[in-house]
C-alpha positions in Angstrom: 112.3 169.4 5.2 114.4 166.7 6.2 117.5 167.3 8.2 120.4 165.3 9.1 121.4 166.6 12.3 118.7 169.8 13.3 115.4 168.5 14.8 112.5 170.5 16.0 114.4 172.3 18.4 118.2 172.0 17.4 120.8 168.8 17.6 120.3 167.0 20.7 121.5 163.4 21.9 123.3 161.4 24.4 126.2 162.9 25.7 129.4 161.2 24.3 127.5 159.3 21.3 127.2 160.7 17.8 126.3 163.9 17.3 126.9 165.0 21.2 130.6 164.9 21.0 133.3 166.9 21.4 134.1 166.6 17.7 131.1 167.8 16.3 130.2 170.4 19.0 133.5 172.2 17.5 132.8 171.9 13.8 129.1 172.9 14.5 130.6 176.2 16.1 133.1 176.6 13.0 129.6 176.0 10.8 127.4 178.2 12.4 130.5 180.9 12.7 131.2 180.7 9.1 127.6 181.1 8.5 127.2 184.6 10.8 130.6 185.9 10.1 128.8 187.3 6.7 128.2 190.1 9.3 130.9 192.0 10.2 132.4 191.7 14.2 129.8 188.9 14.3 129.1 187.7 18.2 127.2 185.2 19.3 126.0 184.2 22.7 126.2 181.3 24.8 124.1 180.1 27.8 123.7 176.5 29.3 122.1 174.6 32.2 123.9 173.0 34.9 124.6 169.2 33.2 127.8 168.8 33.6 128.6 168.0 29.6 128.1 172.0 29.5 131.2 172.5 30.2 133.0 170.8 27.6 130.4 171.3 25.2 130.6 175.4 25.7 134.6 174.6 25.3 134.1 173.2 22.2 131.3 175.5 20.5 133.8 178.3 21.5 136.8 177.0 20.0 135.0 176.7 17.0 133.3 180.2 16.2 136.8 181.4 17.2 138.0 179.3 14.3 135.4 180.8 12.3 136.5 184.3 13.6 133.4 185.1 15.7 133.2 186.5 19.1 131.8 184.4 21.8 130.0 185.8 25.1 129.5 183.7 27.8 126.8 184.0 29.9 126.8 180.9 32.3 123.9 178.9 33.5 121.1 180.7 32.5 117.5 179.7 31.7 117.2 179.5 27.6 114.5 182.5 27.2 117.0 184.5 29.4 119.4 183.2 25.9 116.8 184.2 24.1 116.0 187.8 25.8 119.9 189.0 26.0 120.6 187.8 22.4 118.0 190.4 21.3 118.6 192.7 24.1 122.2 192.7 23.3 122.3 192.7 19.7 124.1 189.6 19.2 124.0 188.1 15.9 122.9 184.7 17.6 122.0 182.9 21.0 123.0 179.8 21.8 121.7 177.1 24.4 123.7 174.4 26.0 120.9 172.1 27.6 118.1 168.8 26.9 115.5 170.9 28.5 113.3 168.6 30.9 115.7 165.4 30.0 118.0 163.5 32.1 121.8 164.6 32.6 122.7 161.9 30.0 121.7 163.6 27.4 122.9 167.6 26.3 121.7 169.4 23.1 122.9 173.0 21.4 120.3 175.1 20.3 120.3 178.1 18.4 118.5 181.8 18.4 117.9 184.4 15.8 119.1 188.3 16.7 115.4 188.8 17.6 115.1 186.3 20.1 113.5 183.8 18.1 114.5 180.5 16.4 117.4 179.8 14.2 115.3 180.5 10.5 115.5 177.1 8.5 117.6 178.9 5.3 120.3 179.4 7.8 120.1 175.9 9.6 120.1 174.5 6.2 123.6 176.2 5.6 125.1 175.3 8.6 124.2 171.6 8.0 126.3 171.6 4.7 129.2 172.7 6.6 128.9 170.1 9.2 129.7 168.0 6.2 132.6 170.0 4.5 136.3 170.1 5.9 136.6 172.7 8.8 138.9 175.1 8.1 140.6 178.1 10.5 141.2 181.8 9.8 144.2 183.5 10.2 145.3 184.2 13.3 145.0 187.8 13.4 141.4 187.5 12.3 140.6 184.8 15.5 137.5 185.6 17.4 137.8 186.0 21.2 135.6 185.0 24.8 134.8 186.8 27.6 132.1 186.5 30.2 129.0 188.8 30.5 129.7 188.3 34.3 126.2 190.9 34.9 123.9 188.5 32.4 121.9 187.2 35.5 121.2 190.3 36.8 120.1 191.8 33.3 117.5 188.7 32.9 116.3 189.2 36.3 115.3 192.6 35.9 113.4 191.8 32.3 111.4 189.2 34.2 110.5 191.8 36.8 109.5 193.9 33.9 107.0 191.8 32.2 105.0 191.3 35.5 101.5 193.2 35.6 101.2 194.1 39.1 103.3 196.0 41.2 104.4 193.3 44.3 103.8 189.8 45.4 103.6 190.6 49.1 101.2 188.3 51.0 101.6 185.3 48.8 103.7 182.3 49.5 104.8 180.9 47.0 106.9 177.3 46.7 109.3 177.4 43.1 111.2 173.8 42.1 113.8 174.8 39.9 114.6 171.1 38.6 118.3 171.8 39.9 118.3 173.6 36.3 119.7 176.4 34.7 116.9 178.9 36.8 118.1 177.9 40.3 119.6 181.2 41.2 117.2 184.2 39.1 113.9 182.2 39.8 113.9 182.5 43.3 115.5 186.3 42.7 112.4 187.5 40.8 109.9 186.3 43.1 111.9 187.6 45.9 112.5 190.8 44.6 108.9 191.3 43.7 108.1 190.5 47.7 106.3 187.1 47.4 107.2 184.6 50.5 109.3 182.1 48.2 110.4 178.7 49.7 112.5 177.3 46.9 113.5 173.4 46.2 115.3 172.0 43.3 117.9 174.7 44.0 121.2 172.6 44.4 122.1 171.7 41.0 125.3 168.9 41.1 125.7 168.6 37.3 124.1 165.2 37.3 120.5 165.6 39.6 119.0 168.1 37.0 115.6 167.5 36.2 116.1 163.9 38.6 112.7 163.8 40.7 112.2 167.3 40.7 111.0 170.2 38.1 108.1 170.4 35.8 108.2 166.6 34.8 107.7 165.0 38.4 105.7 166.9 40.9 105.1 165.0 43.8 107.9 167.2 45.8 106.5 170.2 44.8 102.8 168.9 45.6 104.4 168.2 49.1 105.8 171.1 49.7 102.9 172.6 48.7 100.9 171.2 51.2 103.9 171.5 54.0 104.1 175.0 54.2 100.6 176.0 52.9 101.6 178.1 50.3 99.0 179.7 47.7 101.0 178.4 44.7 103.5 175.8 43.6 105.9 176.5 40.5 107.8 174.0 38.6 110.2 174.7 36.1 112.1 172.4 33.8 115.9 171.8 33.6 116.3 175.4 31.2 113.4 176.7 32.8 110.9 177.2 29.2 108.1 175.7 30.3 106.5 175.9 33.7 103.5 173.9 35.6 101.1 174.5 38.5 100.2 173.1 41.8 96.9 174.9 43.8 97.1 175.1 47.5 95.3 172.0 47.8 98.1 169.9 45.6 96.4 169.8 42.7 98.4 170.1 39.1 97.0 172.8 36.9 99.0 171.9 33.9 100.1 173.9 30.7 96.1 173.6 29.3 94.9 175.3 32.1 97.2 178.0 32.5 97.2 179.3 28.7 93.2 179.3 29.7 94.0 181.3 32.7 96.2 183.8 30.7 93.4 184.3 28.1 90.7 185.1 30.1 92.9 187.3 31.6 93.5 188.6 28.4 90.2 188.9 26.7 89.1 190.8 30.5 91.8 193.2 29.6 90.7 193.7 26.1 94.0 192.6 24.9 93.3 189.0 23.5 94.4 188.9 19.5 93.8 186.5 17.5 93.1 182.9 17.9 94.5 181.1 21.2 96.7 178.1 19.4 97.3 174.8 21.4 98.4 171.5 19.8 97.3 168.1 18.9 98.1 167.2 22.8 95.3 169.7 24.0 92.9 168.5 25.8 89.7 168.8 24.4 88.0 171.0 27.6 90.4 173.7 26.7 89.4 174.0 23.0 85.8 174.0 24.7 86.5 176.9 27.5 88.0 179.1 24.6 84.9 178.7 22.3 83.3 179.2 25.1 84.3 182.7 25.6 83.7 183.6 22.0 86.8 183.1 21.1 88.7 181.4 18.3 90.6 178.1 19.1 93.8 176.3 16.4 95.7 173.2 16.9 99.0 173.4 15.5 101.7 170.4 15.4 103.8 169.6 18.8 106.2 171.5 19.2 106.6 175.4 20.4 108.2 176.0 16.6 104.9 175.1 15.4 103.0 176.6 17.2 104.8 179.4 16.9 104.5 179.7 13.4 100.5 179.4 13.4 100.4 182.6 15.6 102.4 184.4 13.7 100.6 183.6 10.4 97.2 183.6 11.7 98.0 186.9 13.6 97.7 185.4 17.6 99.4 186.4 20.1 99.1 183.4 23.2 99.1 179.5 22.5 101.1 176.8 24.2 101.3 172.8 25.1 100.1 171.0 27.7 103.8 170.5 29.3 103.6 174.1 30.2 105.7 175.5 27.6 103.5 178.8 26.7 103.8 181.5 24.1 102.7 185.1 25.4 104.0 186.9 22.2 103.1 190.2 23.5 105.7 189.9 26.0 108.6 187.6 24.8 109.5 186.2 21.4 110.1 182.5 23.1 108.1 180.8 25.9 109.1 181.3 29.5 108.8 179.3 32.7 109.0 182.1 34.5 107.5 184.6 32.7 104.8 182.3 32.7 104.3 181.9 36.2 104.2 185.8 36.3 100.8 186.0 34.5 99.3 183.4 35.9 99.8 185.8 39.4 99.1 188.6 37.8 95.3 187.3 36.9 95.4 186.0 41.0 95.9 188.9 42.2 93.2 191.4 41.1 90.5 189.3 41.5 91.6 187.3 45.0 90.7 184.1 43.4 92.6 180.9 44.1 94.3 179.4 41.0 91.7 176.7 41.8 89.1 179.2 41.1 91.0 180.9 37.9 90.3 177.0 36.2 86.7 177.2 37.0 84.5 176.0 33.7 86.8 173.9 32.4 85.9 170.3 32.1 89.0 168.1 31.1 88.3 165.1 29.1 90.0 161.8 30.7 93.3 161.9 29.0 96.2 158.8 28.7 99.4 159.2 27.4 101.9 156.5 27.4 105.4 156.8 26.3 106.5 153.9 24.2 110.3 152.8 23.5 110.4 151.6 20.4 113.4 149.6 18.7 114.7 151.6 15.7 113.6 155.5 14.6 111.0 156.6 16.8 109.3 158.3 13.0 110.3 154.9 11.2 108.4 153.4 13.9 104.8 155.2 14.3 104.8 155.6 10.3 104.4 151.6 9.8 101.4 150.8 8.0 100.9 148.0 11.0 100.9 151.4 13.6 99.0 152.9 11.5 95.9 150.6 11.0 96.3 149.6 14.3 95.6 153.6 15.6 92.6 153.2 13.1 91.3 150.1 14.8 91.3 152.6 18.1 89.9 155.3 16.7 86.9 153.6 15.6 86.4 152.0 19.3 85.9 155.9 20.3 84.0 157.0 17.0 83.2 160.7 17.9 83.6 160.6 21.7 87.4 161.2 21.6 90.7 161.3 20.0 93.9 159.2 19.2 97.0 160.5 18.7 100.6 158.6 17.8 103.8 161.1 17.8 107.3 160.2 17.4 109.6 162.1 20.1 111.9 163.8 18.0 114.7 163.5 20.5 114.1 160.1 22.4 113.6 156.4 20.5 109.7 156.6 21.9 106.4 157.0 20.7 104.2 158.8 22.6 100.4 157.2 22.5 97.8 159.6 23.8 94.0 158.8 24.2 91.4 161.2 25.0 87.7 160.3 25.6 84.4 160.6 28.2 85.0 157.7 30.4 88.3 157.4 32.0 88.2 153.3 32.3 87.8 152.9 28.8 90.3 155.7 27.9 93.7 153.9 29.7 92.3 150.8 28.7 92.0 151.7 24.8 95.5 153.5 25.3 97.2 150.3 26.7 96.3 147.9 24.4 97.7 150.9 21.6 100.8 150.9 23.4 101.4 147.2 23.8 100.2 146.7 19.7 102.7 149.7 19.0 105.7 148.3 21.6 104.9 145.0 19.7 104.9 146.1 16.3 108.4 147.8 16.7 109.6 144.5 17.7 108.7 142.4 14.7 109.5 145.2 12.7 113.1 145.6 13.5 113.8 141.4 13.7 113.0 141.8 9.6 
């Protein structure tokens, strides 16, 4: 279904530029408050990261479901599945998030969640869109909604995160947790605290502009440092609304999102709890679809994209799939995916056994795997849809034959297209995936000079 304004994962874009502007963050809250005032004493919720923009975006959205005559609770920076938990914990009639997850401060987005946690349905995104073009009105005064601040929402998320932890304490691990300067700087390093680990935290010092800048789940050479520094058993990196969450071992290595939903299902199947088929996506490496089979268990690919894969658990019954970038899906235990949460499991299957998280990744053999970013000039879909692009991946794919993959994807929130290569020999592998990139970069060229 195409939509105007709603991407995978809500309306994002650069700050100050159509559609991040003040203009249209007020008539999207009048839309989406007309929409949920069907319910009577409608609220809805509002979290954010730390970019600056939040501030007059959260402004904004406000002033519009008050328009709209719908309540509006704020809850601050707060990590979005913390959104997610107290729209559902709260019985809101919708969550929403202020943030670009892992992007730069440039950029801001507004996403929206269901009363049970999850995302917006499309049938209601679809109605909110045709507002966005209609004239916004305002109801009578006496029928205004109002804004207060849940000034306890912290706390509340804290203590769910506690909750969903298998074992009773952390004590005798040291643990090192970048919080991208992002909307988990202050309950990340409360939850592992609280639960007794040794936590040396970085990333914690969020200015409105450094979130996400050389720190957090997209760059982890500080936290590999630190790592090593202070010899810790683990290293934690969240990104900038703390959703998705990646590894580093005691010796620096980076156990990334593949081999932490294998972690979790081992951990899983050993517990007799594993449902289902474990879903990853067309950026999973191939060694994890391997290491599942080999348990005896069922592996899926779904689309990019947590909504997608999402919606193959649900309709194939599973309960635990993810993406590579750490964003994972433990449906047993929260209805969106959790950076911190995430981290939690992977402990909890540390800490029974004594095994390093080294050890936990044991069997898996990754296939050499490339993935360039490409900027393209023009629509990032326009783009990696030419027939040029196209036959071009072809030519690539028949290089590889059977020994690997090729995969083009359009970022749905930045002009790029991602390139990723996958087979045996790693030489061969970034060399296949650079002369893709450079025929794709190329390509985009020519095609926009026509």
């Amino acid at each position: 279904m195409t939509r105007k304004y709603f991407g995978t994962d809500g309306v994002r874009g650069r700050v100050g530029e159509p559609p991040m502007t003040p203009e249209f963050a007020l008539k999207l809250g009048w839309a989406a408050g007309c929409v949920l005032a069907r319910t009577p004493n409608a609220r809805v919720l509002i979290g954010k990261d730390t970019r600056r923009s939040g501030y007059m975006l959260e402004s904004a959205l406000e002033a519009g479901l008050a328009a709209a005559g719908v309540e509006a609770d704020l809850l601050g920076p707060l990590p979005t599945p913390g959104v997610a938990y107290l729209t559902r914990a709260l019985r809101a009639q919708a969550g929403v998030v202020i943030s670009a997850s892992h992007n730069c401060h440039e950029d801001n987005g507004v996403k929206f969640f269901s009363a049970e946690g999850g995302k917006l349905c499309d049938a209601l995104e679809v109605e909110i869109e045709a507002l966005l073009d209609s004239p916004m009105g305002c109801v009578l005064s006496k029928d205004m909604g109002r804004a207060r601040r849940i000034d306890d929402a912290a706390g509340r998320y804290i203590e769910y995160c506690k909750s969903t932890f298998p074992s009773r304490s952390l004590r005798g691990l040291k643990l090192v947790v970048d919080c991208a300067n992002g909307a988990a700087y202050k309950v990340a390093p409360a939850v592992f605290n609280e639960l007794g680990a040794e936590t040396i935290v970085i990333g914690d010092a969020p200015d409105g502009f450094n979130i996400n800048a050389a720190c957090g789940s997209t760059h982890l050479d500080g936290l590999k440092a630190a790592v090593l520094q202070h010899g810790a058993d683990i290293g934690i990196a969240l990104d900038g609304d703390a959703d998705r969450c990646l590894l580093v071992a005691a010796d620096g290595s980076e156990v990334d999102g593949d081999e932490i939903l294998l972690i979790i299902a081992r951990r899983r199947q050993a517990q007799g709890l594993l449902r289902g088929p474990v879903v990853g996506t067309q950026m999973s490496n191939l060694g994890l679809q391997q290491a599942i089979e080999a348990m005896g268990h069922g592996f899926e690919r779904a689309a990019v994209g947590d909504r997608y894969v999402l919606e193959r658990l649900q309709s194939r019954g599973g309960m635990l799939g993810g993406e590579t970038s750490g964003h994972i899906l433990c449906l047993d235990i929260a209805a969106t995916g959790d950076g911190i949460v995430t981290a939690l499991q992977v402990l909890g299957a540390m800490l029974p056994t004594g095994s390093s998280l080294r050890e936990l990744t044991a069997g898996m053999k990754k296939l050499p795997q490339v993935l360039i970013n490409v900027p393209v000039a023009g629509p990032a879909r326009r783009v990696a849809a030419l027939p040029a692009v196209v036959e071009a991946a072809q030519r690539a794919q028949l290089a590889l034959a059977d020994r690997g993959r090729i995969l083009l994807r359009p970022s749905g929130t930045e002009p790029l297209v991602r390139v990723m290569v996958e087979g045996p020999d790693a030489a061969e592998t970034r060399q296949i995936a650079e002369n893709l990139a450079e025929q794709v970069r190329a390509l985009s060229t020519a095609a926009e000079a026509t």
